[in-house]
GUPA-235813 format. One record per residue (C-alpha): residue number from 1; x negated, y, z negated. Coordinates in steps of 0.001 Angstrom, whole numbers, plus 500000, padded with zeros to 6 digits. Layout:
N
{num:NUM; xx:X; yy:Y; zz:Z}
...
END
This chain:
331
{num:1; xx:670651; yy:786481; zz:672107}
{num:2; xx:668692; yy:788182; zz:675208}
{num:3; xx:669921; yy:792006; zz:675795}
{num:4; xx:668020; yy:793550; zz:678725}
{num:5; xx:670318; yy:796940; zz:678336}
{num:6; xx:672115; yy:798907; zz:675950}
{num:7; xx:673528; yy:802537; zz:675882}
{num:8; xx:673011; yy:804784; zz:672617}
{num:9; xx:672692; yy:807727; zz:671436}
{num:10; xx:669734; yy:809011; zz:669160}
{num:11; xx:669985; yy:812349; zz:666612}
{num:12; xx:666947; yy:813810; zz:665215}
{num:13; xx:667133; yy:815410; zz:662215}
{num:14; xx:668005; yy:819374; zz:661705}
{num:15; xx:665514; yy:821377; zz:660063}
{num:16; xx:666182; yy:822398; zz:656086}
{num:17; xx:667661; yy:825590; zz:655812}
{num:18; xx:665256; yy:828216; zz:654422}
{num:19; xx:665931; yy:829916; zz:651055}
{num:20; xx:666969; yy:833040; zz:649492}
{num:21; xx:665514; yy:833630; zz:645924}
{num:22; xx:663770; yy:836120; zz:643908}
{num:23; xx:661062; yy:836085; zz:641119}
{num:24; xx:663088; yy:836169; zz:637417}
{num:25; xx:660898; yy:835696; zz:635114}
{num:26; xx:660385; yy:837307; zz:631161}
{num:27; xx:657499; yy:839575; zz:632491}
{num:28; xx:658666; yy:839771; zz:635875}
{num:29; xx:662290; yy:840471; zz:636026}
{num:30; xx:662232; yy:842083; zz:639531}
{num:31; xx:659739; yy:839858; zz:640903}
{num:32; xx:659406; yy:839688; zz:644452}
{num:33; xx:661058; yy:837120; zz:647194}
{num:34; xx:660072; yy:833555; zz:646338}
{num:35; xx:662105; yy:831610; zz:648746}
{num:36; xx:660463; yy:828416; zz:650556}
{num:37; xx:660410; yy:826777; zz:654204}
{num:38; xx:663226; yy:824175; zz:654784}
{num:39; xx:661608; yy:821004; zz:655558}
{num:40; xx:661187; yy:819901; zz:659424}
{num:41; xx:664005; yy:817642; zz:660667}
{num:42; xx:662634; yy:813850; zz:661439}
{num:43; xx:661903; yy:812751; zz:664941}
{num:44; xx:663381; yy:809752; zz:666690}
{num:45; xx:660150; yy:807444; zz:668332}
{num:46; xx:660428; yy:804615; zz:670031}
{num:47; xx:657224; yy:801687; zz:669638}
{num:48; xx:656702; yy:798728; zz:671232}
{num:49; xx:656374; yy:795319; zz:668982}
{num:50; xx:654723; yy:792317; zz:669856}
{num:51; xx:657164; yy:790220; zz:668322}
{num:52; xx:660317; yy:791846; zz:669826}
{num:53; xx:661230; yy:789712; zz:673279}
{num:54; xx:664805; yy:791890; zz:673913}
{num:55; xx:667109; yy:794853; zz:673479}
{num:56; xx:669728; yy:792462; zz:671267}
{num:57; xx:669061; yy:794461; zz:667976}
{num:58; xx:670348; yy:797703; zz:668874}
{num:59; xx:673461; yy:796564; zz:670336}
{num:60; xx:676546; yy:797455; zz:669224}
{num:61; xx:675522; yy:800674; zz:667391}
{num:62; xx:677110; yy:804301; zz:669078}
{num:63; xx:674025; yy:806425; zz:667414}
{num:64; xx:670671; yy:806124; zz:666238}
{num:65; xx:669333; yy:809441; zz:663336}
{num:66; xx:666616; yy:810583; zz:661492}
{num:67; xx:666759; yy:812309; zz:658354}
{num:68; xx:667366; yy:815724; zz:657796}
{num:69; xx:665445; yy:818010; zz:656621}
{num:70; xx:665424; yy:819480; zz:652685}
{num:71; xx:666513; yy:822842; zz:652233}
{num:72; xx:663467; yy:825283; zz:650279}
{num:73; xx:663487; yy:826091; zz:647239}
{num:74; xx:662417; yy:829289; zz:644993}
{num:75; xx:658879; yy:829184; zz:643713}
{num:76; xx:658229; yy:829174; zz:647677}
{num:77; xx:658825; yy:825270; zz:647648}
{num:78; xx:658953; yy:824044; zz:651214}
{num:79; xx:661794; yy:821653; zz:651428}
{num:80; xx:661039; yy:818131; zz:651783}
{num:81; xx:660713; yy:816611; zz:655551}
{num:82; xx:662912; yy:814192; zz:656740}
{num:83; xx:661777; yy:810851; zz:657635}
{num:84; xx:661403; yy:810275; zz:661613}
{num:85; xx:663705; yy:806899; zz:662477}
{num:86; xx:661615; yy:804442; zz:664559}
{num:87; xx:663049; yy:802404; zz:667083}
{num:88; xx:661063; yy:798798; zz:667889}
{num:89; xx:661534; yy:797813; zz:671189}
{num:90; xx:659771; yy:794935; zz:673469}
{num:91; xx:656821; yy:795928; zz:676050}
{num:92; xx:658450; yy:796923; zz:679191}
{num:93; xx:661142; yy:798895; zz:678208}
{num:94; xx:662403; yy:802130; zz:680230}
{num:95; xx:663863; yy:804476; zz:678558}
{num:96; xx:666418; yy:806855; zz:680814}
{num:97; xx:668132; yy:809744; zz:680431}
{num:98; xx:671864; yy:808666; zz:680778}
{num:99; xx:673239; yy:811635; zz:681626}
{num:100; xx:670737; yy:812744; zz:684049}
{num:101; xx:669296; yy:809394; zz:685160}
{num:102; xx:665367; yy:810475; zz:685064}
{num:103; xx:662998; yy:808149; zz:683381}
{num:104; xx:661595; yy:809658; zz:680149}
{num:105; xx:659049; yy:806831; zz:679311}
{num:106; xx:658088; yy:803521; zz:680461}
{num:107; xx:656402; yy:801683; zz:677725}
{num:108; xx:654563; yy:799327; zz:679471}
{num:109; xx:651443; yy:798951; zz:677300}
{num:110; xx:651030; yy:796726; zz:673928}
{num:111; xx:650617; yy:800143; zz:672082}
{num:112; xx:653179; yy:802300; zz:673550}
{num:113; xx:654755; yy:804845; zz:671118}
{num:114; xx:656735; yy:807856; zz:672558}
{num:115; xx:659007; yy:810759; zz:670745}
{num:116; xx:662018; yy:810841; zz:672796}
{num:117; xx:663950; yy:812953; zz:670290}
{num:118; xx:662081; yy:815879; zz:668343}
{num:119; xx:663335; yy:817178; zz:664811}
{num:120; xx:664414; yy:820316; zz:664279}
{num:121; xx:662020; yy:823019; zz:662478}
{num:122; xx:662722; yy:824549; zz:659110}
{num:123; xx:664327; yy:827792; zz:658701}
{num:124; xx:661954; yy:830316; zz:656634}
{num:125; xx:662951; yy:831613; zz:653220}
{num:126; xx:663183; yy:834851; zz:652497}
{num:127; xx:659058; yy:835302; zz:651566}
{num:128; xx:658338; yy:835469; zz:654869}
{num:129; xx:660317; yy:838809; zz:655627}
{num:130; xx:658560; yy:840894; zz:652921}
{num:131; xx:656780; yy:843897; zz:654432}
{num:132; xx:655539; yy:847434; zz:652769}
{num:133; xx:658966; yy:848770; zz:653263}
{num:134; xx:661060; yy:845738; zz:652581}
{num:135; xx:659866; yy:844391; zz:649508}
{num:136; xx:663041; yy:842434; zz:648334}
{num:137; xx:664409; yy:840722; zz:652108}
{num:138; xx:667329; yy:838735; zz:651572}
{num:139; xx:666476; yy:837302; zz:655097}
{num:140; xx:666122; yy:833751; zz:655637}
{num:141; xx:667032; yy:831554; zz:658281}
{num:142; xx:668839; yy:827631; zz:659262}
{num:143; xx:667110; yy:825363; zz:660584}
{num:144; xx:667053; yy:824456; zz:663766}
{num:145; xx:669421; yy:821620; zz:665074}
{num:146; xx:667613; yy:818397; zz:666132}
{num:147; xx:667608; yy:817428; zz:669708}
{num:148; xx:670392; yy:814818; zz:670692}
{num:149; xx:669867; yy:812351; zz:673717}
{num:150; xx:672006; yy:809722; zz:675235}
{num:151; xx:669963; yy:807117; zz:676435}
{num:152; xx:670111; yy:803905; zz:678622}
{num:153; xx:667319; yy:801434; zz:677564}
{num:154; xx:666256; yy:798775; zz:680264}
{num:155; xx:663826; yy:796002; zz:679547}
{num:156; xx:661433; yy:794405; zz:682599}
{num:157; xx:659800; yy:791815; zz:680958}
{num:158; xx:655964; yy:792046; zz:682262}
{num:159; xx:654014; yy:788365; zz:682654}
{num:160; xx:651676; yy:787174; zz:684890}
{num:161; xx:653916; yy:784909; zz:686650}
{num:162; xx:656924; yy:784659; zz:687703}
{num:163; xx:658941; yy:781338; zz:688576}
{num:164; xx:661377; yy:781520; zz:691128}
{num:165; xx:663762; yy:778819; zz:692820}
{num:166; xx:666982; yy:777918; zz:693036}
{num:167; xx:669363; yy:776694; zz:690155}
{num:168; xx:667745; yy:773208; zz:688928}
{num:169; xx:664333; yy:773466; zz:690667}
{num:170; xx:662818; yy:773115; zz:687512}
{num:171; xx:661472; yy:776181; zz:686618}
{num:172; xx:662236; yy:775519; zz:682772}
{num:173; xx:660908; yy:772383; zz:682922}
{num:174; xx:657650; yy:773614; zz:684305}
{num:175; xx:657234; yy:776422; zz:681686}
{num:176; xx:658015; yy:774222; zz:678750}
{num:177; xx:655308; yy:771448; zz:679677}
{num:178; xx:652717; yy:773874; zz:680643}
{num:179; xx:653374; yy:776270; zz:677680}
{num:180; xx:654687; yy:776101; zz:674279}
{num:181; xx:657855; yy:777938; zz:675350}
{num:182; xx:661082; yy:775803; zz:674500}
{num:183; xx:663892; yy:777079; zz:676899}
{num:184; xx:666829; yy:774733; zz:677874}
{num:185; xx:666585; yy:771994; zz:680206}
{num:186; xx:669310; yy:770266; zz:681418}
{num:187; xx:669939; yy:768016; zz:684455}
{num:188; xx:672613; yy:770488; zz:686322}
{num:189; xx:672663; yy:774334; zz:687501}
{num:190; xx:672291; yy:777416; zz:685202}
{num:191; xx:671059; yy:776017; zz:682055}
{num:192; xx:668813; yy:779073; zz:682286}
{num:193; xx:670901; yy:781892; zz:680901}
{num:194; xx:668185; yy:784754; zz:680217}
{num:195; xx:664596; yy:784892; zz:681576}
{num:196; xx:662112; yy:783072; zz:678977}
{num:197; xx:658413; yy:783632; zz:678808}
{num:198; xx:655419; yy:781191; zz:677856}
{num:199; xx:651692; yy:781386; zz:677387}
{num:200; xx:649833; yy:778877; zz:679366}
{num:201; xx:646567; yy:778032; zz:678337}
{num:202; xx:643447; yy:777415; zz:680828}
{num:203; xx:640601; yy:776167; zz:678692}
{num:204; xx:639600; yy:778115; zz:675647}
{num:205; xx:639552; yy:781943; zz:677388}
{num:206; xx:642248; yy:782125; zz:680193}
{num:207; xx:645509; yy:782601; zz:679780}
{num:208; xx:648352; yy:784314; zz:681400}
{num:209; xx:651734; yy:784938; zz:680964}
{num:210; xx:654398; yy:782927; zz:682795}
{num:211; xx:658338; yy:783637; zz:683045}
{num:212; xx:661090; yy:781704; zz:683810}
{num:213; xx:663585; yy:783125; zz:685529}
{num:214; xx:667084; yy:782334; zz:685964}
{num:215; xx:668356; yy:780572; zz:689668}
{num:216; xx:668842; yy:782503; zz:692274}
{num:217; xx:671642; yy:781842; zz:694782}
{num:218; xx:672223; yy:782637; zz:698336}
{num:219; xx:673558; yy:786294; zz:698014}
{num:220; xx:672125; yy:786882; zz:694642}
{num:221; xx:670368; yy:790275; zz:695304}
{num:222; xx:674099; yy:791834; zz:695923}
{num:223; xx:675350; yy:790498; zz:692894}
{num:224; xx:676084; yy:786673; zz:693161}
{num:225; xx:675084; yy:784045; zz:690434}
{num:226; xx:673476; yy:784884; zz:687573}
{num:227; xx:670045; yy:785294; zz:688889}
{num:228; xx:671107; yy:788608; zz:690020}
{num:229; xx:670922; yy:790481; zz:687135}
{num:230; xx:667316; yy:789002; zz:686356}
{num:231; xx:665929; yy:790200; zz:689522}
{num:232; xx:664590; yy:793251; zz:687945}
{num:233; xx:662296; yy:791059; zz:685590}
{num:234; xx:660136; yy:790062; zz:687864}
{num:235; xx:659204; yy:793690; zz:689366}
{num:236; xx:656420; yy:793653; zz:687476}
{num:237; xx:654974; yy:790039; zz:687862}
{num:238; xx:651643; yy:789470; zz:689636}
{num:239; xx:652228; yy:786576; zz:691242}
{num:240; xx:655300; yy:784796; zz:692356}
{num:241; xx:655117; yy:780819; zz:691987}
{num:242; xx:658096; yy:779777; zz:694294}
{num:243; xx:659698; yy:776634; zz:692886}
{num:244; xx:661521; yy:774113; zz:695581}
{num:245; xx:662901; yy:770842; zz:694668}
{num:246; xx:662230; yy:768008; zz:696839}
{num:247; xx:663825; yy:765057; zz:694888}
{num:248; xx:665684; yy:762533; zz:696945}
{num:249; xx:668818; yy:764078; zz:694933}
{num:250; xx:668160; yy:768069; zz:695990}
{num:251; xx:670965; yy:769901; zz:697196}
{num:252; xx:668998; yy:771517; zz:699734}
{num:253; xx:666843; yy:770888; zz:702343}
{num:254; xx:663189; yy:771988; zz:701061}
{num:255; xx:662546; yy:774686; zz:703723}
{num:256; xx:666187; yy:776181; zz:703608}
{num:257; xx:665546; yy:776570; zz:699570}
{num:258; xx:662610; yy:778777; zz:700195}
{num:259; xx:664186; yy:780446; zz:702944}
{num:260; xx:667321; yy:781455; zz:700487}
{num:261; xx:665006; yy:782598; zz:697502}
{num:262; xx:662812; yy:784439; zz:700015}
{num:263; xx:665533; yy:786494; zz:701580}
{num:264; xx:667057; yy:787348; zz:698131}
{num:265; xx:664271; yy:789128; zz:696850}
{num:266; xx:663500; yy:790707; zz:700315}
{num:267; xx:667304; yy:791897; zz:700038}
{num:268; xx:666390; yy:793183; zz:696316}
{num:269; xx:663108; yy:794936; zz:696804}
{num:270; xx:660524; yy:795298; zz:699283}
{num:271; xx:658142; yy:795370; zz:696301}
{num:272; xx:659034; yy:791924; zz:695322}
{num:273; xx:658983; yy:790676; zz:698900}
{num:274; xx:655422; yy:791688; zz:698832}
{num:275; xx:653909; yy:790120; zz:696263}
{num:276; xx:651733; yy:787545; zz:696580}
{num:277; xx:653108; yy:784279; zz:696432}
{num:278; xx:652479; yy:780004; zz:696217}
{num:279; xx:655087; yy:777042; zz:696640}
{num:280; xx:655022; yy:774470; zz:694506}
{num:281; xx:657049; yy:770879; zz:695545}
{num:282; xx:659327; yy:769806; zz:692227}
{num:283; xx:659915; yy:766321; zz:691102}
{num:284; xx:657523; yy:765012; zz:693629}
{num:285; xx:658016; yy:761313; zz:692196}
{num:286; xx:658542; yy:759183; zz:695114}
{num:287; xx:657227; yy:758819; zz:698411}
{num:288; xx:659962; yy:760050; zz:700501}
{num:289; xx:659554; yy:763414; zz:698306}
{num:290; xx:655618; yy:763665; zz:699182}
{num:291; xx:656869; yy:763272; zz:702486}
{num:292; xx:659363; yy:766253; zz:702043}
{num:293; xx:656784; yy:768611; zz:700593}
{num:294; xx:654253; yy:767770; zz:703402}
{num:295; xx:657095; yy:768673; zz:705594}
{num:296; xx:657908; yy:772022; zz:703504}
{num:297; xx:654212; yy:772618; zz:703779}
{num:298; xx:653360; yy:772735; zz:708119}
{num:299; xx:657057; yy:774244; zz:707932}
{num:300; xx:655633; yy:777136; zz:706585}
{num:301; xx:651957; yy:777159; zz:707300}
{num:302; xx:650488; yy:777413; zz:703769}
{num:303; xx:649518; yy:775429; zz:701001}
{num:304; xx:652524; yy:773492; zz:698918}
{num:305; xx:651187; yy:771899; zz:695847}
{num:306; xx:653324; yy:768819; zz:694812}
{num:307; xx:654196; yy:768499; zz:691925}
{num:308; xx:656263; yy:766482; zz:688814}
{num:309; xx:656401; yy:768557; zz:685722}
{num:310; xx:657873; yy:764970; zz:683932}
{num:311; xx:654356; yy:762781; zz:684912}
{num:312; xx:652221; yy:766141; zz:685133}
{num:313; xx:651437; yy:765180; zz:688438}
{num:314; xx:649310; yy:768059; zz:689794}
{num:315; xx:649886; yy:770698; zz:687511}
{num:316; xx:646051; yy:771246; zz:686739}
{num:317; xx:645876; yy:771866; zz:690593}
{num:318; xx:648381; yy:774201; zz:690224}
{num:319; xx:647557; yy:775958; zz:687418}
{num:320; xx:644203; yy:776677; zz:688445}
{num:321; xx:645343; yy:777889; zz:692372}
{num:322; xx:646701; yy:780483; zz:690345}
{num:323; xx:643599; yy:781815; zz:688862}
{num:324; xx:642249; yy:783198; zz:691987}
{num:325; xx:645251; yy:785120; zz:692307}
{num:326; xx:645425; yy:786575; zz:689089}
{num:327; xx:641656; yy:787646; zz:688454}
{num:328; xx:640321; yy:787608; zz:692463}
{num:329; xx:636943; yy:788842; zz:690989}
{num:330; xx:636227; yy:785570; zz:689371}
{num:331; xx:635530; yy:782128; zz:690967}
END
């Protein structure tokens, strides 16, 4: 199941308590202070995984803690260390601050790794207070408490590109013939229930990453429909492929589709309005829906590639028209 945010709470580990002992052995029956370090407190990390697509697995759980640390020991043994707790998470998750609402870390990168919650220290034993003067201390010290955080995780899935259309204009049907992504297709609005991504394959060196995001509706960047929610995901996409159906059967009119989509994510973000963007025709299978996507092209005054994800009709075309886009240095 896709989870794109959860609440929770994450404990490090206090520090070991430090301890209070003295030397009592045959020869040395007033031995001097031999009490050892409590152990450090483990830290709470968060690292990305390649294999980890959502927030699902952490769900449902009030706190997340590391170990504690050991308390010391005479013979100035240092207690033992507890264990930091690691937290996978996908690429692209933002961690927040929920009480305070700053952003702590954005791990955006393949190899992110971040300590969002630090252990506490070890409280020294009592060897560490001997002096001239005070040559039997029966100082030592706790260890100090871990730090405690309540957290709001958000994931932005990060691809290349991002699909975009309304409900049923194919945008799952695109990404599962062009990739080997396997999201549901259906023949009526909202099969798509949580954005899905795909790799799609150029050759034997280019590739880029394409998601599939769920239908937007008129009204969906102030919370209508489900495509709402999914908005955020494509924040981070580099290109916008803008999906319009032009079947003989489409709800809308070609031109009003884009218009709707276009407005949404104008309404959302003006980052998002600004990205760079192509229209592609859907379930261009008949003449009188060439016809509708030459129309949807001089309304709008750019290229519209038609397409039919079912015959692969164009798709190459398409695919490629995105390369420029993506890596403008090459040709």
């Amino acid at each position: 199941m896709f989870t794109d945010e959860v609440q929770i709470r994450v404990r490090a580990g206090d520090g070991g308590q430090g301890c209070l002992s003295f030397r009592r052995e045959k020869f040395a029956p007033k031995g001097g202070p031999d009490g050892g370090d409590g152990g450090h407190g483990g830290s709470v990390i968060f690292r990305v995984h390649s294999g980890e697509t959502s927030l699902h697995h952490l769900k449902g759980y009030a706190e997340f803690s590391a170990d504690k640390g050991r308390p010391g020991s005479p013979r100035n043994m240092t207690g033992a260390g507890g264990k930091d707790l690691i937290l996978i998470v996908p690429q692209g998750t933002l961690i927040h601050d929920a009480e305070r609402g700053q952003v702590l870390a954005d791990l955006d990168q393949s190899d992110s790794e971040v300590v969002i919650a630090r252990g506490g220290k070890g409280g020294y034993g009592n060897k560490h207070y001997a002096t001239a003067i005070n040559r039997a201390p029966r100082r030592y010290e706790p260890g100090t408490p871990g730090e405690v955080r309540e957290l709001r995780l958000v994931l932005k899935l990060i691809a290349d590109v991002g699909l975009v259309g309304l409900p049923n204009a194919g945008k799952s049907t695109l990404l599962s013939v062009v990739s080997a992504a396997r999201p549901k297709v259906a023949a009526y609005p909202f099969t798509t229930l949580e954005p899905g991504l795909g790799i799609v394959e150029l050759g034997s060196i280019k590739t880029f990453v394409m998601a599939d995001i769920p239908g937007l509706i008129e009204g969906a960047s102030s919370g209508k429909g489900l495509g709402h929610k999914f908005l955020r995901h494509i924040e981070r996409t580099r290109v916008l492929l803008h999906l319009v159906d032009c079947s003989d059967s489409a709800d809308t009119e070609p031109e009003e589709a884009l218009r709707v989509v276009r407005d949404e994510l104008a309404g959302y973000s003006e980052k998002l309005a600004s990205l760079p963007w192509l229209v592609a025709a859907t379930k261009v299978e008949s003449d009188s829906a060439g016809e509708r996507a030459l129309a949807l092209e001089a309304a709008v005054g750019r290229k519209v590639h038609a397409i039919s994800a079912i015959t692969r009709q164009g798709l190459d075309a398409l695919l490629k028209s995105l390369l420029p886009v993506l890596s403008p240095s090459e040709d």
